[in-house]
N, C-alpha and C positions, 0 to 999 in steps of 0.2 A: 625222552625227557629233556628237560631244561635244563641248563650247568646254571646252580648255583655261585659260582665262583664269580661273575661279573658284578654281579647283584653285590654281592658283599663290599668288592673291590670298591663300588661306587659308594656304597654307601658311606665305607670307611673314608673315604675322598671328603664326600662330605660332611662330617661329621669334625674331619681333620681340618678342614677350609673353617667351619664355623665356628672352634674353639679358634682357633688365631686371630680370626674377624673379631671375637668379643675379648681377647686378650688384649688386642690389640685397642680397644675402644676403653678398657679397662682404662690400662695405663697411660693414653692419650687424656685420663680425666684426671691421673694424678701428675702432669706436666704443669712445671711453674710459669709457663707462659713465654714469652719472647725471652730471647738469652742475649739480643744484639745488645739489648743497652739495660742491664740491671738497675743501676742508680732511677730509674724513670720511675718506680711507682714511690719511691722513698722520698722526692720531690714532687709529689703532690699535694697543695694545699687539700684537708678536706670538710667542709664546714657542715655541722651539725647544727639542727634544729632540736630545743627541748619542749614539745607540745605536749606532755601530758602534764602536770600536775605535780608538782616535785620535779620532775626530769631534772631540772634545772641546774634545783642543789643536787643532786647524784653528779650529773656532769662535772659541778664544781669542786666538788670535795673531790674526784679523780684528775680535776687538775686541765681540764675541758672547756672554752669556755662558748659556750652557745651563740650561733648568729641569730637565733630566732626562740621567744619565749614566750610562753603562756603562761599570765599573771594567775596568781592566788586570786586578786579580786575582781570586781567590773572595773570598765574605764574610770578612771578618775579616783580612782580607793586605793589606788597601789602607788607604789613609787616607780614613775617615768623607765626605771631598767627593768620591771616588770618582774623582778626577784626579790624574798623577801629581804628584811634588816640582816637577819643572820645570814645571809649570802654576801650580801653588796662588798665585802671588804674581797671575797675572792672573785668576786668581780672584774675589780681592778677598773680600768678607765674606759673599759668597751663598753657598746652600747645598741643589746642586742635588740631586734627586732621584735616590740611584741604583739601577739595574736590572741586576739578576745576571744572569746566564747567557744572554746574548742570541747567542754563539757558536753 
């Protein structure tokens, strides 16, 4: 007869290989990224589009203010910042980009 004892040996080998491989895949997914230079993602500009419909004011009352907006009206019904009256004061002096017919 055949010695079971190799059979097991191997199998528990792999069994033992294949937890470590996906422990290891685990916690490779919860790593913050490069460690050389932390300050790098905190110095990144990053600009926001508001295309749906409201976005706009949401962005703005969180204090955000949009490179790109989609008017309430068609061309020519809105005002030129493409946000309504009750935004434009948080607005402020920018002057985002806007995108017609995104409905």
């Amino acid at each position: 007869m055949n010695d079971p004892r190799p059979r097991r040996a191997r199998h528990r080998l792999v069994t033992t290989v294949a937890t470590l491989m996906a422990t290891a895949l685990v916690l490779s997914g919860c790593a913050r990224g490069s460690a050389d230079n932390p300050d790098d993602s905190a110095g990144d500009e990053q600009r926001i589009a508001a295309l749906g419909l409201g976005d706009a004011d949401t962005l703005l009352a969180l204090g955000i203010t949009p490179v790109a907006v989609a008017p309430w009206g068609a061309k020519g019904d809105t005002h030129p910042s493409g946000v309504g009256p009750w935004a434009r004061d948080k607005l402020g002096d920018a002057e985002p980009a806007t995108i017609y017919d995104t409905a």
